[in-house]
C-alpha positions as CSV (number, residue, x, y, z in Angstrom):
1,X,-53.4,-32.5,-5.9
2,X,-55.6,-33.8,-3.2
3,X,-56.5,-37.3,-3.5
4,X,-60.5,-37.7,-2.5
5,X,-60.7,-40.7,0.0
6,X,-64.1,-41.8,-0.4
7,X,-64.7,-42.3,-4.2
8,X,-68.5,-43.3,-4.7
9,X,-68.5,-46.0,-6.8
10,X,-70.8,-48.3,-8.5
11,X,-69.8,-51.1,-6.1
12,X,-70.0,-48.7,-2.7
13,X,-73.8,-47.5,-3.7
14,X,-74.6,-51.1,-4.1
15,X,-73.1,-51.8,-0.7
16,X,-74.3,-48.8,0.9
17,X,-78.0,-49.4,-0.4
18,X,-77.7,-53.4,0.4
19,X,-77.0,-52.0,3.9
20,X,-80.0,-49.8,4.0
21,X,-82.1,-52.9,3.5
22,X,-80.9,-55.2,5.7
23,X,-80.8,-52.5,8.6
24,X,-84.9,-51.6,7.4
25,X,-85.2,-55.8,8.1
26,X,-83.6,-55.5,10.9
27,X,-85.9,-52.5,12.3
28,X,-89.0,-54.8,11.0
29,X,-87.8,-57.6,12.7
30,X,-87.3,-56.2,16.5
31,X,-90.4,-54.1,16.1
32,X,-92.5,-57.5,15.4
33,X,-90.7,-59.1,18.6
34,X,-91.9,-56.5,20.6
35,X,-95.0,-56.7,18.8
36,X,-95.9,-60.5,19.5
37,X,-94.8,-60.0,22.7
38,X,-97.0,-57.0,24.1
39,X,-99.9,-59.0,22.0
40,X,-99.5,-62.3,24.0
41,X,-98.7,-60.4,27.4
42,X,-102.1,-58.2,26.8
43,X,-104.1,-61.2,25.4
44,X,-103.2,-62.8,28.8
45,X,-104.2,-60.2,31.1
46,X,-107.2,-59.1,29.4
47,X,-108.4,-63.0,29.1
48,X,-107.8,-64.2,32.8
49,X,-110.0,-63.9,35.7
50,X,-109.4,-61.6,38.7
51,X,-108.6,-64.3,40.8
52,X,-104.9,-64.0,39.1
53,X,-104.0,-61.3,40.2
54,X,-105.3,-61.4,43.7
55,X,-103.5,-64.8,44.2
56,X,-100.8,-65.4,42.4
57,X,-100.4,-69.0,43.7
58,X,-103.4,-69.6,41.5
59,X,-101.6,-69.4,38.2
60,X,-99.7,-73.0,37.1
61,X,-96.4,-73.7,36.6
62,X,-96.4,-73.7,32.9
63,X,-98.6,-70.7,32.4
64,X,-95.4,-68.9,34.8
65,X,-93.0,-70.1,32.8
66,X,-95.0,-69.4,29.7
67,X,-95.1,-65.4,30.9
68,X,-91.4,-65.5,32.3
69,X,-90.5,-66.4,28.6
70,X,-92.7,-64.0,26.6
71,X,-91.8,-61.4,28.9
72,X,-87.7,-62.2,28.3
73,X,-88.5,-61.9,24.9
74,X,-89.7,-58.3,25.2
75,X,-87.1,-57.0,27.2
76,X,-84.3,-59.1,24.5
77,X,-86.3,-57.1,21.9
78,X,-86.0,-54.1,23.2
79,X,-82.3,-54.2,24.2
80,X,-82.2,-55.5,20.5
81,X,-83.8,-51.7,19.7
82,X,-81.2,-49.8,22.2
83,X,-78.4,-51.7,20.5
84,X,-79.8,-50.9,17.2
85,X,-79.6,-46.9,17.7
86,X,-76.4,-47.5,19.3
87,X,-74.9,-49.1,16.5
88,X,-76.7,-46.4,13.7
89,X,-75.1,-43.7,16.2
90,X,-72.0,-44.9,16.0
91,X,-71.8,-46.5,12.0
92,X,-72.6,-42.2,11.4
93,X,-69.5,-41.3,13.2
94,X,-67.4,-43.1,11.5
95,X,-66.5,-40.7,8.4
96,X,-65.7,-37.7,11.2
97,X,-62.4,-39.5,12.6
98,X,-60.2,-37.2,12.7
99,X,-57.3,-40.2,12.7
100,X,-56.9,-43.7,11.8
101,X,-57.0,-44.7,15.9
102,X,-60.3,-42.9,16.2
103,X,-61.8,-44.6,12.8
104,X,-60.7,-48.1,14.1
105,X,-62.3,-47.8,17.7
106,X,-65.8,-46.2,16.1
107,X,-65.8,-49.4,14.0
108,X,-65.4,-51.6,16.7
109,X,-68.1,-50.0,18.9
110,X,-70.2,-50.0,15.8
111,X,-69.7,-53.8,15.3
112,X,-69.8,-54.5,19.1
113,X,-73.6,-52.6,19.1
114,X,-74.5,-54.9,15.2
115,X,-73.4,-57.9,16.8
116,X,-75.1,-57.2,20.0
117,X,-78.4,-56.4,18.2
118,X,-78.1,-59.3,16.1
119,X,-77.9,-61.6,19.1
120,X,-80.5,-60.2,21.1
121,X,-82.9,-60.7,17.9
122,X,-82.5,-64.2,17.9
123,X,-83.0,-64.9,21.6
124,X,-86.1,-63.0,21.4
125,X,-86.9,-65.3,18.7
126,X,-86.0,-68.7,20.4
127,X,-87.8,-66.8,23.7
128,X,-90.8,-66.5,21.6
129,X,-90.6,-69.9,19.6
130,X,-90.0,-71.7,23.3
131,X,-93.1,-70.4,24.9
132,X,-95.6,-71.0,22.2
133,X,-94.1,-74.6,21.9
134,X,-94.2,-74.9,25.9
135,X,-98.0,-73.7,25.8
136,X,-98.8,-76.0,23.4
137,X,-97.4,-79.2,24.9
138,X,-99.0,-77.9,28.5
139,X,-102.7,-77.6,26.8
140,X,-102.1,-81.7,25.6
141,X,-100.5,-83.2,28.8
């Protein structure tokens, strides 16, 4: 008799469908970074005079700094997104190992691209969380 290797089981849907939500978090969460970010990069642009973007020297210190962050944020956010279809990518091949050596270095790479994706979330984040406190303490001084 062949013995079936993956038994669905109570406890596996549960997993499997605890999963699913936490990854459709996860895909809210990065597309909201990259959502606040484009926002405050366009809100800038489309809010400051000409005289910007002939002269660069113009713009002060903080407001640099300010953009340098928002825009690290957005590129953080999107890695976030590549790591995200990386990991999905590679979490599906995991069932077709053909042998125990394959099934272990699909799971690595799988964990490699969730713990990558994690991390890049929450230095978009901080990015984010950074700038607006930086703007703020720029407009009182």
């Amino acid at each position: 008799m062949t013995e079936i290797k993956n038994k669905e089981t109570p406890s596996n849907d549960l997993h499997e469908q605890n999963r699913e939500t936490l990854f459709a978090n996860e895909a809210f969460l990065i597309g909201m970074l990259q959502v606040v970010s484009l926002a405050v990069l366009g809100f800038f642009f489309s809010q400051n005079e000409e005289s910007y973007y002939a002269d660069p020297s113009t713009i002060q210190v903080g407001i640099k700094i300010f953009l340098t962050l928002i825009t690290s944020s957005l590129i953080f956010s999107i890695l976030a997104a590549l790591f995200k279809h990386q990991y999905k990518q590679w979490d599906v091949k995991i069932p077709c190992a053909k042998n125990e050596k394959d099934t272990c270095v699909r799971k690595c790479k799988a964990n490699f691209y969730l713990s990558g994706m994690r991390c890049f979330m929450i230095i978009s984040a901080c990015l984010i969380i950074t700038a607006f406190f930086l703007i703020i303490i720029r407009l009182w001084t």
